[in-house]
N, C-alpha and C positions, 0 to 999 in steps of 0.2 A: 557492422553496425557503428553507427557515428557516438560517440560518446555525448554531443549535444544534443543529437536530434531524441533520446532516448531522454533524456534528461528533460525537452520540452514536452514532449508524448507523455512521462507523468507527470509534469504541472498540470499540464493542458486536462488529463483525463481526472484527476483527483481536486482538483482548485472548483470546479463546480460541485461536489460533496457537502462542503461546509458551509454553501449559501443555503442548503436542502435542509442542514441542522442533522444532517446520516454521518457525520465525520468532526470529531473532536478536533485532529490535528493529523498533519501528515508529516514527517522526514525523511529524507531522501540523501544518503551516505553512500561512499566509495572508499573502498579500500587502498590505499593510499602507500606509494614507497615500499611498495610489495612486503608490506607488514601483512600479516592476516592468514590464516592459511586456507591452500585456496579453495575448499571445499565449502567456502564461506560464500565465495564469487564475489564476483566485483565490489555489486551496487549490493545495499542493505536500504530495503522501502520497508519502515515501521508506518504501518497506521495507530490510529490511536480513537479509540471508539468510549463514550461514558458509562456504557454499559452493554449486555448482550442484547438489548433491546434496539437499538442504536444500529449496532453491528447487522442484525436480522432485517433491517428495516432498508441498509444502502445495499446487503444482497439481495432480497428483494424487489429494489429499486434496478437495480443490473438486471437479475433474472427477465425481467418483462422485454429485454432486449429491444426497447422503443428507438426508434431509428433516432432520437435526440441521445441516448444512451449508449444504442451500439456503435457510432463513429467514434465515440471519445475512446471507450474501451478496446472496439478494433485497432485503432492507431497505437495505443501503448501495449497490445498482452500481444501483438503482433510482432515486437521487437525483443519480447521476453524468450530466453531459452536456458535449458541447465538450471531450473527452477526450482529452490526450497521451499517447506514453508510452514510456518509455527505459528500455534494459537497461545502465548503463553496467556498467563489468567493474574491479573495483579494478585498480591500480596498483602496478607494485612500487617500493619505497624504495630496490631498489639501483640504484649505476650503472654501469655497463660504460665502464671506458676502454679 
């Protein structure tokens, strides 16, 4: 797999998200100077959602697999393999004494 072409497969498939208002922000990281260990893999894709309503709403949006949706999606989870994947849940700032 080409390391560009992966890299335009998720602009391409997550950059129409956030005209929809289903996607806060996305980034798109590599591991770099064979820091990281490698159970990490490569690429690091965070999306970043305002809440689980948000989130429920762009799978949703995929689910229906409308052929404006399945080409974005097929071109990028097509080059995806050796795949992690974590839901973590923000944190609150306050603290309870």
């Amino acid at each position: 797999m080409n390391d560009l072409d992966f890299v335009q497969a998720a602009e391409t498939s997550l950059n129409h998200l956030p005209d929809m208002s289903e996607l806060a922000a996305f980034r798109l990281t590599r591991r770099n100077l064979g820091l990281g260990h490698e159970a990490l893999g490569e690429f690091h894709l965070r999306l970043e959602f305002v809440d689980l309503a948000q989130l429920t709403s762009a799978v949703d949006r995929d689910a229906t697999r409308a052929d404006s949706v399945e080409a974005f999606h097929h071109a990028f989870c097509s080059l995806i393999t050796n795949v992690s994947l974590a839901l973590p849940l923000g944190f609150t700032s306050r603290l309870y004494l």
